[in-house]
C-alpha positions, 0 to 999 in steps of 0.5 A, a space after each residue: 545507499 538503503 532506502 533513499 536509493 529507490 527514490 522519492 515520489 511526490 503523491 498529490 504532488 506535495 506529499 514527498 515519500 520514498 517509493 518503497 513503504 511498508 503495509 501493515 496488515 500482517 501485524 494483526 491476528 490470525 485472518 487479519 482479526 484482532 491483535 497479533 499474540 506478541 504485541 509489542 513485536 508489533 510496535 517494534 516492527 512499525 518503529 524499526 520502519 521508520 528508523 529505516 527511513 521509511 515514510 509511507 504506512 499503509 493501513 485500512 480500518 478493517 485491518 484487525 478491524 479496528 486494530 491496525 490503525 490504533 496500533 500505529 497511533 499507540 506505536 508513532 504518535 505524534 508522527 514525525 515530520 514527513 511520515 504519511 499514514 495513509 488509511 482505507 474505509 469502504 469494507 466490513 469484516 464479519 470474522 477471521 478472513 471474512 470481507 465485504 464491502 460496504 461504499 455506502 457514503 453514510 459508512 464512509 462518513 463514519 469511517 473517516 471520522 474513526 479513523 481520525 480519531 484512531 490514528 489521532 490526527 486532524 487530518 489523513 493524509 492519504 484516504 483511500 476507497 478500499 473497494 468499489 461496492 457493487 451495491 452503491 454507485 461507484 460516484 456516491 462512494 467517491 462523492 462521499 470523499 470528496 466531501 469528507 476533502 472539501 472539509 478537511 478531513 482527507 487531504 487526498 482522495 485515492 483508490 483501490 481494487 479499480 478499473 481504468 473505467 472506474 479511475 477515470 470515474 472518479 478523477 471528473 469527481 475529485 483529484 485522485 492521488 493514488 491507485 491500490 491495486 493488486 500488481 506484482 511480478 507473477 500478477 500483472 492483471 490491469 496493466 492499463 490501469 498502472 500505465 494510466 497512472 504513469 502518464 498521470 503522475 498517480 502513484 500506484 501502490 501494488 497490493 500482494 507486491 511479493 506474492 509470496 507462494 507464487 514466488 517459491 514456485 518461481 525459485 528454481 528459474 529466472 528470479 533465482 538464477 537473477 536473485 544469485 547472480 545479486 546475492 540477493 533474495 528472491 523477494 529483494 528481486 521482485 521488490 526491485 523489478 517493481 520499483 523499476 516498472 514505473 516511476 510512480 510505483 510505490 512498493 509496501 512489503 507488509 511482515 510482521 518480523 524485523 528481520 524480514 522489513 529489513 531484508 525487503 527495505 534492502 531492495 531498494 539497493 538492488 539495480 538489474 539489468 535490462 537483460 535481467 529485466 527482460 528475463 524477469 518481464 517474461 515470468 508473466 
């Protein structure tokens, strides 16, 4: 039992991961601007992740900014065998809570090379486009890491916050391995976007998977009677209807507290039923 119950999932079709990850986001400061108060209670959460058996972290050079990256590297390098880091580039922060986007391919070039150099690898295993930016044409963004694949700096090219439109843009450009989009059991907008990567085999990393306020709100109906019935959390819950949507959905908790990784990691034990499921489906 634990983690290996959720299953593994192959991105690009060679990097074997368990399906439920952990996003690291929440281990920065206040509006995700620089470090977190305790910064050791940090590097504690990222290594109790992988003693939980988890290979997957997200990051994204915004994250702190800057900081994210750096402490992953300062807390699990070298990486052990197996372990996938995998960053993002394509916003700019201004301040606390402050994103914008910026796709030109001059930043991307830049991003990519800070970030290797953060995470103290040669190469990202997964390097994924933040956001489309309204301003560049959405092919240069992607052509931008393309290039940055072609040399060896990327091994593979994913998306976030796209379009059906958009992901069938950039995969006549460049294999895409991944989509990050927001997804979660009250939010379902892009369906089309998850079914497409369904029947593609991309994995589809849902961002906000617990969304957390809405959750509270749901507490007294469905999801708590299902949550009861399990011994279960609301939040385990709603992790296990993701992990059950789609085989290529790749769940990433973020928290900042050991306790919490450790109850959403316990998630992955926790089956329901298609009765359940169809309760759970209708919350939409």
């Amino acid at each position: 039992m634990g983690i290996d119950s959720g299953g593994t999932f192959e991105l690009g079709g060679e990097l074997r991961v368990h399906r439920l990850g952990f996003g690291a986001m929440r281990l920065c400061g206040a509006g995700i601007w620089g470090h977190p108060a305790d910064r050791g209670n940090a590097s504690r959460v990222l290594r109790r992740a992988l003693e939980l058996g988890i290979d997957l972290i997200d990051t994204a050079d915004a994250y702190g900014p800057e900081v994210n990256e750096a402490q992953i590297a300062e807390s699990l390098a070298p990486y052990p065998k197996g372990v996938v880091i995998a960053t993002k580039g394509g916003l700019a922060r201004g301040g606390p809570n402050v994103w914008e986007t910026d796709g030109r391919p001059e930043h991307l070039r830049r991003a990519v090379q800070n970030s290797l150099r953060r995470l103290e690898v040669d190469c990202i295993d997964l390097y994924q486009l933040h956001a489309p930016d309204d301003a560049v044409p959405f092919a240069d963004s992607v052509g931008a890491l393309a290039r940055a694949r072609e040399a060896g700096y990327i091994r593979h090219v994913g998306l976030s916050n796209v379009s059906l439109a958009q992901l069938e843009e950039a995969r006549a450009i460049v294999p895409i391995a991944s989509v990050q989009n927001r997804f979660n059991l009250t939010y379902r907008g892009r369906e089309d976007v998850l079914d497409r990567c369904t029947e593609l085999g991309i994995g589809f990393i849902p961002w906000y998977p617990l969304a957390a306020a809405e959750l509270s709100q749901a507490d007294r109906g469905a999801l708590r009677e299902v949550a009861d019935a399990h011994g279960a959390t609301p939040s385990q819950v709603a992790l296990a209807w993701l992990l059950g949507r789609s085989p290529v959905m790749l769940p990433i908790p973020g928290t900042s507290r050991v306790a919490h990784l450790e109850e959403n990691t316990a998630a992955a034990d926790l089956v329901l039923t298609t009765a359940e499921r169809a309760r759970l489906d209708a919350m939409a």
